[in-house]
C-alpha positions as CSV (number, residue, x, y, z in Angstrom):
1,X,-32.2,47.6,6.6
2,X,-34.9,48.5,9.3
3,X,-36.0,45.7,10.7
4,X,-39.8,47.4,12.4
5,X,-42.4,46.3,10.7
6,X,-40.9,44.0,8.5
7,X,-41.5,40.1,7.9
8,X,-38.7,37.9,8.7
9,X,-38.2,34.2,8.2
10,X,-35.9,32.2,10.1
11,X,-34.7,28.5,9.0
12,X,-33.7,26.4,12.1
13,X,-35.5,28.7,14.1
14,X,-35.4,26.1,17.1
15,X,-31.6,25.7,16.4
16,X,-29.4,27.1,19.0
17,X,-28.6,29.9,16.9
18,X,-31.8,30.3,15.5
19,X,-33.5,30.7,18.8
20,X,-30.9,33.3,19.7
21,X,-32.0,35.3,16.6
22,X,-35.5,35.6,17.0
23,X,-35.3,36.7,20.6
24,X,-33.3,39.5,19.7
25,X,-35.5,39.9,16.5
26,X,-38.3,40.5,18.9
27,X,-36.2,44.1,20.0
28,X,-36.6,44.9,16.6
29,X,-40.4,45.0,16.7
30,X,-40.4,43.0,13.2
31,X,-44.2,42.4,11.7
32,X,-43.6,39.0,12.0
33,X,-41.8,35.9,12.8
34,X,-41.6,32.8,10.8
35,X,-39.6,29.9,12.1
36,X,-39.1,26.6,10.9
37,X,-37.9,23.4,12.3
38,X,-37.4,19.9,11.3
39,X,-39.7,18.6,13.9
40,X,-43.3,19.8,15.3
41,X,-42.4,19.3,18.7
42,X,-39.0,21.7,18.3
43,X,-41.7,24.4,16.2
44,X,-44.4,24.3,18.9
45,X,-41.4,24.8,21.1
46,X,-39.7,28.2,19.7
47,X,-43.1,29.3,18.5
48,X,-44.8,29.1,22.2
49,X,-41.0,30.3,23.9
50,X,-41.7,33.7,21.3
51,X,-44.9,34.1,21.9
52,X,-44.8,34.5,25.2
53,X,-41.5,36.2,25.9
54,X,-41.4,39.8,27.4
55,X,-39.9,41.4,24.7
56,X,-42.7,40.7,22.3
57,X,-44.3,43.3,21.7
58,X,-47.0,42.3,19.1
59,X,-44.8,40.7,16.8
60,X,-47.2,37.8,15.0
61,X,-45.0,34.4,15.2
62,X,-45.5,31.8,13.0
63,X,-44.4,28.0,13.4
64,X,-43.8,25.8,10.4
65,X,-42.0,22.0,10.5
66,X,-41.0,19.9,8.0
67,X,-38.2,18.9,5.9
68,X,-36.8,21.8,3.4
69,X,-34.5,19.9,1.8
70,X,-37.7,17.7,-0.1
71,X,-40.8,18.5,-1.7
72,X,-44.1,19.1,0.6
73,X,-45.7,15.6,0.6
74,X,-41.9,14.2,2.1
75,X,-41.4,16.7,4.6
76,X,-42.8,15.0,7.3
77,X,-41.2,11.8,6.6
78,X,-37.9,10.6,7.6
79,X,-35.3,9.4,4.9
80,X,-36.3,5.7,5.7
81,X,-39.6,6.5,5.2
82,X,-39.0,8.0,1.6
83,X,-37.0,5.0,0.5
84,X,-39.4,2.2,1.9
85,X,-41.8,3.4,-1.6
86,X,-40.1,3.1,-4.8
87,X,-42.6,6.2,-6.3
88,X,-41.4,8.2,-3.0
89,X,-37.7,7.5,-4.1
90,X,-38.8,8.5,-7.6
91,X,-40.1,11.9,-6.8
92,X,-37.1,12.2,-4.9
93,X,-34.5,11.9,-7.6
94,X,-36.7,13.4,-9.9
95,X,-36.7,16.6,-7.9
96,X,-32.8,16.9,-7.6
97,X,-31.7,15.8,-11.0
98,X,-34.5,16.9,-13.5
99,X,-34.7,20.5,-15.2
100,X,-35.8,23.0,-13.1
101,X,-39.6,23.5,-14.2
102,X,-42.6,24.7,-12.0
103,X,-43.6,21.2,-10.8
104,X,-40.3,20.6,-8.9
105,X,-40.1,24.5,-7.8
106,X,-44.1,24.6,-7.0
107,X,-44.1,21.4,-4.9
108,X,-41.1,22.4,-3.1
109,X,-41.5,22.5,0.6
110,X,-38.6,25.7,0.8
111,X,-40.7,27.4,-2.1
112,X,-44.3,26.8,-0.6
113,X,-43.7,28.7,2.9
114,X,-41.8,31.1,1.6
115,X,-44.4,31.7,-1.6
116,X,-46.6,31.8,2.0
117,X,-45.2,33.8,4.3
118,X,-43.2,36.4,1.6
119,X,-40.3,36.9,4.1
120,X,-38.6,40.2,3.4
121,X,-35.6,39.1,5.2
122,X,-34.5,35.6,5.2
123,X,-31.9,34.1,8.2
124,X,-30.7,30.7,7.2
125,X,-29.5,29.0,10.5
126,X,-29.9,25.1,8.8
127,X,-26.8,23.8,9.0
128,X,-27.0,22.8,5.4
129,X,-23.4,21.1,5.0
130,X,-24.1,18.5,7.9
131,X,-27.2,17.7,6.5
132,X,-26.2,16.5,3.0
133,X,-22.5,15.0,4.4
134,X,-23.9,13.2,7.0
135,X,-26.3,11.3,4.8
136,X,-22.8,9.5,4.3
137,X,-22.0,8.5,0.6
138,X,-19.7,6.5,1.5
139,X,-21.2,4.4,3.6
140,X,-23.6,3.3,0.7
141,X,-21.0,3.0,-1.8
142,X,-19.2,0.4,0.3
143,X,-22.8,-1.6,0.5
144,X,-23.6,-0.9,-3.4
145,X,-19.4,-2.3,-4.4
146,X,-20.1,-5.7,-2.2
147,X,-23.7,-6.1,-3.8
148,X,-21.7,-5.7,-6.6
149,X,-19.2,-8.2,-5.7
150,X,-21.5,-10.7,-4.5
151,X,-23.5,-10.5,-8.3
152,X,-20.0,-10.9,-10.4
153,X,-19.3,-14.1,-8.3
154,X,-22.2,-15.5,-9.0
155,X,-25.4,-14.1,-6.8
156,X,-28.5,-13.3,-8.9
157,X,-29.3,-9.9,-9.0
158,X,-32.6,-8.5,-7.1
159,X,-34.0,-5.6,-5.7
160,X,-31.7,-4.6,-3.5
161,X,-29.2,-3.4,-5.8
162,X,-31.6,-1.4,-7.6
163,X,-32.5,0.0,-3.8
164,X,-29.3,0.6,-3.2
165,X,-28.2,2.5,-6.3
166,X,-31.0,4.9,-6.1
167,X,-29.6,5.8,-2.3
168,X,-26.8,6.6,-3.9
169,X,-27.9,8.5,-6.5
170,X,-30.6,10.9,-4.2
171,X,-27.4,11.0,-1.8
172,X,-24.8,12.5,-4.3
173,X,-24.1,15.7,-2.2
174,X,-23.3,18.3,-4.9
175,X,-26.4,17.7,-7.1
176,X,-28.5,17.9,-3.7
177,X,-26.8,21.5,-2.8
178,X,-27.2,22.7,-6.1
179,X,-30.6,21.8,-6.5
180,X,-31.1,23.5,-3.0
181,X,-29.9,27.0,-3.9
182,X,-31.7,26.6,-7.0
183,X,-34.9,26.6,-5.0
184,X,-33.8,29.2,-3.1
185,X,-33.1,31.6,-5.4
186,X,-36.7,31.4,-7.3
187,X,-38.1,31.4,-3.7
188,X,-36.6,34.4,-2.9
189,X,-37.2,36.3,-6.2
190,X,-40.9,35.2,-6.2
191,X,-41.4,35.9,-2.4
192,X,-39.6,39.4,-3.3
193,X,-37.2,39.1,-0.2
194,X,-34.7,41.6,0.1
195,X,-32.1,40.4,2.5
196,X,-30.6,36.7,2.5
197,X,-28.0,35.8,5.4
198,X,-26.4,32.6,6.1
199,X,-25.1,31.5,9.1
200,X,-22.8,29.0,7.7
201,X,-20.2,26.6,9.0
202,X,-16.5,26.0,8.8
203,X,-17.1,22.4,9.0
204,X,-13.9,21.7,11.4
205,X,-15.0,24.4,14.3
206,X,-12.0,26.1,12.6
207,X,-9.7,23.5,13.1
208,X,-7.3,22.1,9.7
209,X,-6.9,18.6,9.1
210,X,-5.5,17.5,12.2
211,X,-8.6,17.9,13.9
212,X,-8.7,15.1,16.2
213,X,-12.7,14.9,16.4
214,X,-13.3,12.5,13.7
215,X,-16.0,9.7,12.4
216,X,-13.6,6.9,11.0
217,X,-10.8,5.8,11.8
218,X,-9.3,8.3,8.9
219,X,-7.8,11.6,10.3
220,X,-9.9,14.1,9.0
221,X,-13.0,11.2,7.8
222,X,-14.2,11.6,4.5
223,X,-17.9,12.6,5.8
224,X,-15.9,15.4,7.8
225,X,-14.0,16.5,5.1
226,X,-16.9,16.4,2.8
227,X,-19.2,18.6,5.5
228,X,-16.3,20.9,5.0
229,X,-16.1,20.9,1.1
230,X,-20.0,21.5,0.9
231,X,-19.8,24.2,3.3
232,X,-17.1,26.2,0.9
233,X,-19.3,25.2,-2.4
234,X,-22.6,26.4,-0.6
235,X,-20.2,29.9,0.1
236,X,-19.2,29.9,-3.4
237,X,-23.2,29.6,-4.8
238,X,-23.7,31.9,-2.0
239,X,-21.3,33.9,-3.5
240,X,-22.4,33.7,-6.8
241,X,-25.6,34.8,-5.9
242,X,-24.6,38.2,-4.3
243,X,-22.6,39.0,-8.0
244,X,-26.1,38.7,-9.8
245,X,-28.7,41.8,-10.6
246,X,-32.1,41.9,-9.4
247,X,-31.2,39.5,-6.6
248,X,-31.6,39.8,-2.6
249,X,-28.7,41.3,-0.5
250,X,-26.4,38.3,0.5
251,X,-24.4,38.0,3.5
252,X,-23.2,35.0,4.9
253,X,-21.3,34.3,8.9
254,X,-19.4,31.5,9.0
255,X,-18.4,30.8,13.1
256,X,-15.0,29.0,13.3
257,X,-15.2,27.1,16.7
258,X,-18.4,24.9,18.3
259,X,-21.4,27.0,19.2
260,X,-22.8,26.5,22.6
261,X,-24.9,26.6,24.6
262,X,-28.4,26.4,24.8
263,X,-28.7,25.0,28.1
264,X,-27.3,22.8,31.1
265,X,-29.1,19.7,32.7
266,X,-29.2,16.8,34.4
267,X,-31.7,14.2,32.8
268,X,-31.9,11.8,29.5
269,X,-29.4,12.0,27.3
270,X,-30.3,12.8,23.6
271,X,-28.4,11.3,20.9
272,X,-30.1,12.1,16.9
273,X,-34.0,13.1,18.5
274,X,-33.9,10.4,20.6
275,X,-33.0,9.3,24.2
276,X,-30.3,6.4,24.3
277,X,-31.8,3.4,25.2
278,X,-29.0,1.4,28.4
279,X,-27.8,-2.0,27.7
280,X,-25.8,-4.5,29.2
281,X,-23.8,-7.4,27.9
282,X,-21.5,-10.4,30.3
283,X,-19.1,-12.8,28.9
284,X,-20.7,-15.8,27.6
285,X,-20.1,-18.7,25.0
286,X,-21.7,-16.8,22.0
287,X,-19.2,-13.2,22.9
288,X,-16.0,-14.6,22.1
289,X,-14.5,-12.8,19.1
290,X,-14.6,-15.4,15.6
291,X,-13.1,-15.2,12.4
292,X,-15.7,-12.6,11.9
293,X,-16.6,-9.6,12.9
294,X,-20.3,-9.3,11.5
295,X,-22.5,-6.0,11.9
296,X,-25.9,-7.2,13.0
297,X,-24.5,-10.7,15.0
298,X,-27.4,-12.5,17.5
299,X,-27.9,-10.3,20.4
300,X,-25.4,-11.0,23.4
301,X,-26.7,-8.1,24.9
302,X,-30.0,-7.2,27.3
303,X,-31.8,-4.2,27.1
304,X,-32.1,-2.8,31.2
305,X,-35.4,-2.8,31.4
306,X,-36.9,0.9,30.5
307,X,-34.3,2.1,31.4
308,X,-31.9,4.9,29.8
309,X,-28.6,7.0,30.0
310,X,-28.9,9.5,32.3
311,X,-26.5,12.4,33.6
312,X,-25.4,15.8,33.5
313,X,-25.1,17.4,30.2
314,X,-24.7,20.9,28.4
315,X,-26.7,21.3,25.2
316,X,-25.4,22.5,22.4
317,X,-28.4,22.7,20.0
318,X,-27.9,20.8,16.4
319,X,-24.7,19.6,17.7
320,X,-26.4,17.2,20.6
321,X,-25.4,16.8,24.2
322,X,-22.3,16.8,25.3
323,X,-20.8,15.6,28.8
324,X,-18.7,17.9,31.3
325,X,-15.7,15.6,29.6
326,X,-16.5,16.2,26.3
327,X,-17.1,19.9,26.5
328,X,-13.9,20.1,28.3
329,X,-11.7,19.3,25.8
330,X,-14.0,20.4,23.0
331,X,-13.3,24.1,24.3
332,X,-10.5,23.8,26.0
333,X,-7.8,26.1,24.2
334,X,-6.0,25.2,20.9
335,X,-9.1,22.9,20.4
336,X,-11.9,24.4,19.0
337,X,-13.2,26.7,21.6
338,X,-16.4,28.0,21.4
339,X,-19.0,31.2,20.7
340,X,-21.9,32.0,22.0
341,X,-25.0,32.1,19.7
342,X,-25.5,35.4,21.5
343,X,-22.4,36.7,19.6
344,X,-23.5,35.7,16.2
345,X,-27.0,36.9,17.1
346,X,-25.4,40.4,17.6
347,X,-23.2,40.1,14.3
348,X,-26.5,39.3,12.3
349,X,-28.6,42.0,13.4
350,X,-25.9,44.3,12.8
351,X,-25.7,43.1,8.9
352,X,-29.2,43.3,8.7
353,X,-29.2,46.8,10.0
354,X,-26.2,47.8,7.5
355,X,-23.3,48.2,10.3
356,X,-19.9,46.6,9.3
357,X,-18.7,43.7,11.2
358,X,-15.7,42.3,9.2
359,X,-17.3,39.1,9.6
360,X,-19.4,38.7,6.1
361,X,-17.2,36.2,4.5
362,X,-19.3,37.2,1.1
363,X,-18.2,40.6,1.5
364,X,-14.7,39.4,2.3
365,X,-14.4,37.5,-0.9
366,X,-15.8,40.3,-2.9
367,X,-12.9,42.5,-0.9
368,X,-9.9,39.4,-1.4
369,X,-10.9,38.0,-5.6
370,X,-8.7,39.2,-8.5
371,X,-11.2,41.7,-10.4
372,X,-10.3,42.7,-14.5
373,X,-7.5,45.2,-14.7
374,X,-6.9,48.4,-16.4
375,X,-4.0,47.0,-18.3
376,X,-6.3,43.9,-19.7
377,X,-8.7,46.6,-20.8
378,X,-6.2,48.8,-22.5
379,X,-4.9,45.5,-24.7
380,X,-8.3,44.1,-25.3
381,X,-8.2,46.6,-28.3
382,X,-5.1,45.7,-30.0
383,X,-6.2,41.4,-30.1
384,X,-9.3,42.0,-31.4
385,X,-7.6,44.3,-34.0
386,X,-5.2,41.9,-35.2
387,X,-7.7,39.0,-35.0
388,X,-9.3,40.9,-38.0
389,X,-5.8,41.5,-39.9
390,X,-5.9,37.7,-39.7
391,X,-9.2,37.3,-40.6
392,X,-8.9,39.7,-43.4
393,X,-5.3,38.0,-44.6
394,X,-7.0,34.5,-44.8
395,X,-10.5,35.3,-45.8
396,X,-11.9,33.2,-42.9
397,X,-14.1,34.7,-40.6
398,X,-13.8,34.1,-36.8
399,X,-17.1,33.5,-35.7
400,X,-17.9,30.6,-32.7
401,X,-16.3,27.2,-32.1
402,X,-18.9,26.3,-29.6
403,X,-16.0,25.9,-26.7
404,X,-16.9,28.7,-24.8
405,X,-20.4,28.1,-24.1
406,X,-23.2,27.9,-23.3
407,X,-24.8,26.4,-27.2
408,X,-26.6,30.2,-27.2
409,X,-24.0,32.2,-27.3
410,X,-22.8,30.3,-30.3
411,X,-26.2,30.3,-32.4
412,X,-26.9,33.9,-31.5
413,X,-23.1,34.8,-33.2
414,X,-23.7,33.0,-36.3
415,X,-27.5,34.0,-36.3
416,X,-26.0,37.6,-36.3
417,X,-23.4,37.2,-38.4
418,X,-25.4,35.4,-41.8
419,X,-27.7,38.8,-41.3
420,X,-24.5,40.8,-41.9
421,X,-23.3,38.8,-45.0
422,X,-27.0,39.1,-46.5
423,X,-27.6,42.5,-45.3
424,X,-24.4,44.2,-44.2
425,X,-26.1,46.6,-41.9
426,X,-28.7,47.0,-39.0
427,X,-30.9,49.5,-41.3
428,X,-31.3,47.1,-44.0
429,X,-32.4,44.0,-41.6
430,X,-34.7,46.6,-40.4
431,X,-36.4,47.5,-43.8
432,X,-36.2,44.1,-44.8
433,X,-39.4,41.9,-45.6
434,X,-39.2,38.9,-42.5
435,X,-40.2,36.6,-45.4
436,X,-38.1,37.6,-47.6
437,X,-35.0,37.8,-45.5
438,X,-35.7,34.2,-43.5
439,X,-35.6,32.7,-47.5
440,X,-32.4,34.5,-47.8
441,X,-30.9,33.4,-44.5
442,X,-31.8,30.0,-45.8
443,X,-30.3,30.4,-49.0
444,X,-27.2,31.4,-47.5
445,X,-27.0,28.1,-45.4
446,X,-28.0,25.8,-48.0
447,X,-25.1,27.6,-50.8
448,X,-22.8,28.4,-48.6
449,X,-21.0,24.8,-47.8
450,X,-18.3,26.1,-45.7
451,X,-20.4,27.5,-43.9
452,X,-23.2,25.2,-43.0
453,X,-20.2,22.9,-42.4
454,X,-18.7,25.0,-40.1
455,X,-21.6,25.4,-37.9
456,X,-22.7,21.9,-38.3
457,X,-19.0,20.4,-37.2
458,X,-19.2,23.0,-33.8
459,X,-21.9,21.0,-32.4
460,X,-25.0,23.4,-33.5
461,X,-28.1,22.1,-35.1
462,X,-29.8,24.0,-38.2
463,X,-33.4,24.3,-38.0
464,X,-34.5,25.6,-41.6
465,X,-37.4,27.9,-42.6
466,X,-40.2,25.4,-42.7
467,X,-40.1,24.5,-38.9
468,X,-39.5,20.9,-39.8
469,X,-36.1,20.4,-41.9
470,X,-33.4,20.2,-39.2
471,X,-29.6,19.7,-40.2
472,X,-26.9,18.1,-37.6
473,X,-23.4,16.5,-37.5
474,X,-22.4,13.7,-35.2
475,X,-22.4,16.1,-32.2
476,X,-25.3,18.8,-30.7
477,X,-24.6,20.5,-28.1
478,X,-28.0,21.3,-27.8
479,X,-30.4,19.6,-26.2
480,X,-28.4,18.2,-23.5
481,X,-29.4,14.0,-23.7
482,X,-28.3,13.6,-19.8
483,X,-28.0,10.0,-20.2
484,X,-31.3,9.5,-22.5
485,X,-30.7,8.3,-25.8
486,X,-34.5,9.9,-27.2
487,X,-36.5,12.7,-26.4
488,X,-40.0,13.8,-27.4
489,X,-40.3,16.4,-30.3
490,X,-42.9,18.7,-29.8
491,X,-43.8,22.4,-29.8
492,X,-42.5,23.1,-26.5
493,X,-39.4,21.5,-27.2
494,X,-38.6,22.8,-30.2
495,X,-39.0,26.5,-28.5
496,X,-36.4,25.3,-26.3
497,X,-33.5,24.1,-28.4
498,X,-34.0,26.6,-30.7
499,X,-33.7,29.4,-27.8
500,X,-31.1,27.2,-26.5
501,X,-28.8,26.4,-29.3
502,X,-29.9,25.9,-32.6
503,X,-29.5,27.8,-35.6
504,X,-33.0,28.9,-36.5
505,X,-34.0,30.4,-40.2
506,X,-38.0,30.5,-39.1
507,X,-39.5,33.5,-39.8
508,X,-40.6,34.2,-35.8
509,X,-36.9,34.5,-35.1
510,X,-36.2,36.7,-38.2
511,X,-39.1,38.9,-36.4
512,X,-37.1,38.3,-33.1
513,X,-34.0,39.8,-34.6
514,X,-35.4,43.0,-36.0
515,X,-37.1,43.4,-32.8
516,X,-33.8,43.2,-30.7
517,X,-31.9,45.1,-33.4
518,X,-35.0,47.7,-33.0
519,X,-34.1,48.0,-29.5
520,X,-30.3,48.2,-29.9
521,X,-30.9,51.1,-31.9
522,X,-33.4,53.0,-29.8
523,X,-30.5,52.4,-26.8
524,X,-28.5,54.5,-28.6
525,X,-30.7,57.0,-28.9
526,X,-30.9,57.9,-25.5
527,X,-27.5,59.9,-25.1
528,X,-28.2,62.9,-26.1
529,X,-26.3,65.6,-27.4
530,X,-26.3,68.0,-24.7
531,X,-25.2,65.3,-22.1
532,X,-21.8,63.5,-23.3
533,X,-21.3,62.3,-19.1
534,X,-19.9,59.3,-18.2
535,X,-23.5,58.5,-17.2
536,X,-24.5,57.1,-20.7
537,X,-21.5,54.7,-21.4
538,X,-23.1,51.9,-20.8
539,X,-25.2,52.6,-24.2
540,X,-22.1,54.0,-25.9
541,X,-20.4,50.6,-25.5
542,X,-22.7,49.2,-28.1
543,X,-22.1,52.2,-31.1
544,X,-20.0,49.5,-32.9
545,X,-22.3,47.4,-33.2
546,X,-24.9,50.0,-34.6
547,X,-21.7,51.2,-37.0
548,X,-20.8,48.5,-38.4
549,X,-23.0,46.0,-37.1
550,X,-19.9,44.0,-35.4
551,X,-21.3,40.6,-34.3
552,X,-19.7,40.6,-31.0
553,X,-21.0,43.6,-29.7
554,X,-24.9,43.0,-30.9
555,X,-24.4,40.0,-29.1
556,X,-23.0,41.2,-26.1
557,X,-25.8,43.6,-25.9
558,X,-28.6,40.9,-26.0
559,X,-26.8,39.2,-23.2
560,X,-26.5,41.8,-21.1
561,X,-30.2,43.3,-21.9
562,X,-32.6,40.4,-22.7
563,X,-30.4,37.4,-20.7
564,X,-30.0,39.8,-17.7
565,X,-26.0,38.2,-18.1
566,X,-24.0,41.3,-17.0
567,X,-21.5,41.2,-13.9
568,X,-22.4,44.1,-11.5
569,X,-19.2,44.1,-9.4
């Protein structure tokens, strides 16, 4: 992609790599600049160091801060902040854990400056993993099992428990990341950005399990190990992503060794934002070790006036300050090593521009997966041939047992198939009075006990002609409870268990049928006679299912055409 003229957005744009990416953006003579940081101070920072550099050359730069992991009215708070207000710590769960609707997308931080700014190429230099693991699950679970404790033995419960439980539940790290490329993806599609590229994380510097850099006393600790984890999910959503139509380009550079550097100094020494503040502590009565060793003790410490650490240090961006010592053996070989965020600067713009580095780890897994074979294909023939031998030996037809999910696929098969015992062909649905045939439909559900038995015992709810009658069995698979015991029923929700799952006899989906059926048909149409290429298989797949209306193959076809569900590699 040609990068003049275009707008690009960079997340972490302060970051070490970040910063290395916009200046050689600036080369590229891009439209516009967009980079985010955490912090105001590190945004008026890149965004003054851009503006003013020599290789600017009228590129617009743009500076935004905040947090773009919560919605916009938490993004300038800090994690403490959102949890000293039970409503804050509301909104906060509420935006991970509940359905996807506009609210949560719309009051998204992520969404609103990208809805903004409409980035046509995005760089995502957050290191995402280290920002969920370190939030530490752990650590809370330990407090949350001795609250717990102290309440079986006796202690009243209070407060804190409740507190504590809803840390842990905004802390979960899978539901967070999820939730997060959610957001991303219907940024990105409503923003109309055409290039996505992650600069990921290993999260060992490319070192296994014995990497002796740890934050426990375990070897790797679980927060490491779970930074790695995430990092391999995120590739696999990542992944995901780049397999689906209609969305952006992904590409995603994963640098196995520490990143560095940024600078080298001699001054305060920053540790998490902040400087570290120099204490000192002399043998006394009250420092001789106990029976005890307690976290927050009485001080036997002094803080040295203003005073704080000082000395020489190399920075290495979102990975803090290291000494001579500690880079030393950091880099040192068979340790991690390093790369410069030069080097990965070169490696994106060369994506972005469409050259081949080797180094997209998306395209590597698309090159490395097992993909369907020619022999599956050839066989896939003969089992669904002597699945009908069998159905026709037993007079039982095969038609959904609700196991391969999601609940749609199994209400559109049976809402497909009770057309074809009533009607037998596409034509007649066609010609048929909506009316007339929604009675029928009904008819056949309400006569037809092994039927209606069947569909009931699968998990799928009937919704009858009338709108109002509604069959079940002790198990729906549709609408998902997710630990609520009621929900409200109401228009909107009705609309969205019947799309979801339930069998439903109303007239408006009889009319939704003919028109899909409609469609199916004029598909066809479009091969004509005078061109039999290979161009028009993708209709001719679906001449069964005109034929002899076979239920899989209808189905298959409004998947792939009105669920956009179709693989495209």
């Amino acid at each position: 992609m040609d990068i003049k003229g275009k707008r690009v957005m960079i997340f972490g744009g302060w970051g070490l790599v970040g910063s290395a990416i916009a200046k050689q953006l600036l080369e590229e003579q891009p439209s516009e600049i967009v980079v985010t940081s955490l912090r105001k101070n590190e945004a008026d920072e890149i965004h003054s160091i851009l503006e003013n550099h020599p290789l600017n050359q009228g590129t617009n730069i743009v500076s935004v801060h905040g947090d773009l992991f919560v919605r916009e009215e938490l993004s300038d708070m800090s994690k403490a902040d959102i949890y000293s207000k039970a409503e804050q710590v509301e909104l906060l769960i509420h935006d991970i854990y509940d359905d996807l609707g506009s609210d949560i997308v719309h009051n998204s931080k992520l969404f609103q400056i990208m809805d903004l700014h409409k980035p046509q190429i995005l760089i995502d230099c957050i290191n995402t993993a280290t920002v969920f693991a370190y939030q530490n699950v752990y650590q809370i679970v330990a407090q949350l099992r001795d609250e717990i404790s102290e309440i079986r033995q006796g202690k009243a419960s209070d407060n804190t428990l409740i507190e504590t439980v809803e840390r842990m539940i905004s802390t979960l790290y899978i539901p967070q990341l999820i939730r997060h490329v959610q957001l991303l993806i219907e940024s990105m599609r409503q923003a109309e950005t055409k290039l996505y590229l992650k600069v990921g994380t290993s999260g060992t510097g490319g070192m296994g399990f014995n990497i002796p850099y740890t934050h426990s006393e375990d070897k790797p600790s679980k927060m490491l190990m779970s930074k790695s984890s995430l990092a391999g999910a995120h590739t696999m959503l990542l992944w995901l992503l780049g397999r689906t139509p209609h969305a952006p380009i992904v590409k995603e550079i994963k640098p196995t060794a520490a990143i560095a550097w940024k600078k080298i100094g001699y001054g305060k020494v920053v540790r998490r934002g902040s400087h570290i503040p120099l204490y000192d502590a002399l043998p006394s009565v009250d420092s001789v070790l106990g029976q005890e060793l307690i976290s927050n003790p009485d001080v036997t410490w002094k803080r040295l006036g203003d005073d704080y650490l000082e000395s020489v240090y190399i920075d290495a961006g979102e990975n803090g300050y290291f000494s001579a010592g500690e880079f030393s053996v950091l880099t040192g070989e068979g340790q991690m090593e390093f790369v410069t965020p030069e080097e990965i600067a070169d490696l994106t713009m060369l994506e972005i521009k469409g050259g081949n580095t080797g180094n997209d780890i998306i395209s590597s897994l698309d090159s490395s997966v097992l993909l369907p074979s020619y022999r599956a294909g050839l066989i896939r023939k003969d089992a669904l041939e002597k699945m009908e031998v069998l159905e026709e030996e037993t007079g039982k037809d095969s038609v959904a047992f609700e196991l391969l999910g999601p609940p749609r696929l199994t209400k559109l098969l049976y809402e497909v198939y009770i057309l074809k015992r009533i009607k037998g062909n596409i034509k007649a649905v066609l010609t048929a009075d909506p009316e007339e045939l929604a009675i029928q439909m009904e008819k056949e559900i309400l006569e037809n006990q092994e039927l209606r038995s069947t569909i009931l015992s699968v998990g799928t709810p009937i919704l009858l002609k009338d709108g109002v009658t509604f069959l079940r069995g002790p198990d729906m698979s549709e609408p998902n409870f997710e630990g609520h015991t009621v929900l409200k029923i109401n228009e909107e929700n009705i609309e969205k268990w019947t799309g979801g799952g339930w069998l439903d006899l109303r007239v408006s989906n009889v009319k939704k049928w003919q028109k899909r059926l409609a469609a199916l048909g004029a598909d066809m149409k479009k091969e004509t006679k005078q061109d039999y290429s290979s161009y028009y298989f993708r209709n001719r797949r679906f001449l069964g299912g005109t034929q002899r209306m076979d239920i899989g193959i209808i189905v298959n076809w409004v998947l792939e055409y009105e669920d956009m569900g179709y693989r495209i590699k």
